[in-house]
C-alpha positions in Angstrom: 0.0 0.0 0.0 1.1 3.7 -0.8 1.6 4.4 2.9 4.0 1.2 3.3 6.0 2.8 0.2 6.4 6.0 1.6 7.8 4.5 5.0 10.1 2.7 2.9 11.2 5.2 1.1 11.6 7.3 4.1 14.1 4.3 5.8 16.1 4.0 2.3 16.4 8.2 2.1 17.6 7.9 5.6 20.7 5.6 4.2 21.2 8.2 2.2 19.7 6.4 -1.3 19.3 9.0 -4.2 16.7 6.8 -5.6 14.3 7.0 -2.4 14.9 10.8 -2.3 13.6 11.2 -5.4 10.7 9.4 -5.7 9.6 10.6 -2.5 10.5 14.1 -3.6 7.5 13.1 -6.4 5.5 11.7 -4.3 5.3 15.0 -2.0 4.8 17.1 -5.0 2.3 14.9 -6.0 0.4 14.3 -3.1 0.7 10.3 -3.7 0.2 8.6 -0.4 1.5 12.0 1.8 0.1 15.1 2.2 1.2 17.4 -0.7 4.2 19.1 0.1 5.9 20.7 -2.7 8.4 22.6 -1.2 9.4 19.5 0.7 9.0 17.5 -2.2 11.7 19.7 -4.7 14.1 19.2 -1.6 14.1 15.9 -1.7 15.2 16.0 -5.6 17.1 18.4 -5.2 19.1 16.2 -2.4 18.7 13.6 -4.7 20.5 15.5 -8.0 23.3 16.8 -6.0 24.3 12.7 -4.7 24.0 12.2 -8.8 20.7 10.4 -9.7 20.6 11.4 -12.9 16.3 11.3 -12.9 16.3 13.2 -10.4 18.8 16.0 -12.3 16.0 15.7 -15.1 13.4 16.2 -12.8 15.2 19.3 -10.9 15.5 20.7 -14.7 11.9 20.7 -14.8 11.3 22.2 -12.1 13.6 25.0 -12.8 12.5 25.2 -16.7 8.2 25.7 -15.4 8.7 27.1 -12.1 7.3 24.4 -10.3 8.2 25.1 -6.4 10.8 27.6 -7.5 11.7 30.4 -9.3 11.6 29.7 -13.0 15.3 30.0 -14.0 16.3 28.6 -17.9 19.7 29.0 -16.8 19.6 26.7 -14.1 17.3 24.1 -15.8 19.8 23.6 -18.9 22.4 23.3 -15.9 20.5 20.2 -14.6 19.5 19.2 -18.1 23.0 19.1 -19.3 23.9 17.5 -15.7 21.7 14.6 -16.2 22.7 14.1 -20.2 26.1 14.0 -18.9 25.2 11.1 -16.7 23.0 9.4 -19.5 19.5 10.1 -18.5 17.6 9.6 -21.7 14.9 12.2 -21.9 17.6 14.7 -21.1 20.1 13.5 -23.8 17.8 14.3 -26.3 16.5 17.6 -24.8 19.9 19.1 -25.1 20.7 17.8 -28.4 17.5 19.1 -29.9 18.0 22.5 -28.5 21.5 23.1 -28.6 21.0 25.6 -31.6 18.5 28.0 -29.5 19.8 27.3 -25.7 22.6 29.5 -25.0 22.8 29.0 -21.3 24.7 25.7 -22.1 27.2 26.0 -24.9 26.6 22.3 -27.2 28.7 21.8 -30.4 27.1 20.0 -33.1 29.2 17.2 -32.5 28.5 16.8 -29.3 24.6 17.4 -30.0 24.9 14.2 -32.5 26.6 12.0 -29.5 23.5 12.8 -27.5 21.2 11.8 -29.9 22.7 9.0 -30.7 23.4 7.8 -27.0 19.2 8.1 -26.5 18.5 6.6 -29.8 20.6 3.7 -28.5 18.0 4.2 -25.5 15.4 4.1 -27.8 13.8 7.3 -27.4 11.4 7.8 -30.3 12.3 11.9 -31.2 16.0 10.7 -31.0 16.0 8.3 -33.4 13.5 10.6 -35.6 15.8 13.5 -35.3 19.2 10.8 -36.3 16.6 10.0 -39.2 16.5 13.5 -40.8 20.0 15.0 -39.9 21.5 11.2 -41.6 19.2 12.0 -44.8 20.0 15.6 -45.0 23.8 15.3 -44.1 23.2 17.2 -40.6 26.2 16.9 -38.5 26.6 13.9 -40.3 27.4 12.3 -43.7 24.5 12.1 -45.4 23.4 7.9 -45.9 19.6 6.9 -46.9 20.0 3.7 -45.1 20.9 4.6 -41.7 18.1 7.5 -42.2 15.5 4.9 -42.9 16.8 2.5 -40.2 16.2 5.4 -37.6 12.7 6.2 -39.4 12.0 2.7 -39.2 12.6 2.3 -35.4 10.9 5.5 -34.2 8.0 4.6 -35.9 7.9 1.2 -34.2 7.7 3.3 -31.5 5.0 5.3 -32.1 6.5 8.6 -33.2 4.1 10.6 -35.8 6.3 11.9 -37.9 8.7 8.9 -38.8 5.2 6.9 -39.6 4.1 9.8 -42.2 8.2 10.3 -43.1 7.8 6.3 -44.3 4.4 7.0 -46.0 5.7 9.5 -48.4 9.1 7.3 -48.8 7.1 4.3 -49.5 4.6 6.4 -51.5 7.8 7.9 -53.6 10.1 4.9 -53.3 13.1 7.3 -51.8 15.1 4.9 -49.7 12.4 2.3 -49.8 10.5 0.1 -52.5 7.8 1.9 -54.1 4.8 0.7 -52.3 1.6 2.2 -52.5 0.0 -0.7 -50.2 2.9 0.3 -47.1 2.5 3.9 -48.2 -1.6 3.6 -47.0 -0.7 1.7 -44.2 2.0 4.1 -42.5 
């Protein structure tokens, strides 16, 4: 029960886990089995960033990028954000690599924009592997190779991003990097 989770939760933060620190940060801003707290809730993630939990950096980033509990501060939240990337948090990965070109409070190279993608494509993130998709058939950052594009459109459409399923439409509709298929076209 939730309030069995909470007191467990409570023991592991008190051995000093960054895990339990975080999720009862979430459950304090949420309200889930304690009273809502939400200033006790973004200290407890913010405890948990600072020992390195890398969800917890994403979720500080949040925080910091809305407002929630806090001042909104861009300059902080692409601290976290690029905090967390840094440690291999997914979501954060390809946040920074998507915005490296309009975020100037963190100072991303295009190179270093196409590692991140790449390491949450790895991850399977579904914007990541879009995003690989177009820069690999436009020559982005990258040399420019059809099949790797349509390997990454493939993928993120598996998993359910928009954009790749209309991107294979039109390819199958056109036959670019695909057979012609007017049949697979329909169906994407």
């Amino acid at each position: 029960n939730e309030a069995s989770a909470v007191e467990l939760y409570h023991q592991a933060a008190n051995l000093n886990s960054a895990k339990a620190l975080n999720n009862l940060g979430l459950r304090y801003k949420t309200g889930a089995g304690v009273k809502q707290d939400s200033a006790m809730g973004l200290n407890y993630i913010k405890k948990s960033a600072e020992k390195g939990n890398p969800t917890a950096m994403y979720n500080l980033a949040v925080c910091f990028e809305k407002g929630e509990n806090c001042v909104k501060d861009s300059k902080r939240a692409a601290h976290w954000f690029h905090k967390a990337a840094k440690n291999k948090h997914r979501e954060s990965l390809y946040r920074v690599a998507t915005r490296y070109k309009s975020c100037r409070k963190i100072s991303v190279t295009t190179g270093l924009a196409i590692r991140y993608l790449q390491e949450a494509a790895f991850q399977n993130h579904p914007g990541a592997l879009y995003n690989l998709s177009v820069r690999y058939e436009n020559g982005d950052g990258v040399e420019r190779d059809i099949k790797i594009s349509v390997k990454c459109c493939l993928e993120a459409s598996r998993r359910g991003h928009a954009d790749a399923l209309f991107t294979l439409g039109t390819r199958y509709n056109n036959g670019y990097g695909l057979p012609k298929d007017s049949k697979m076209a329909t169906v994407c």
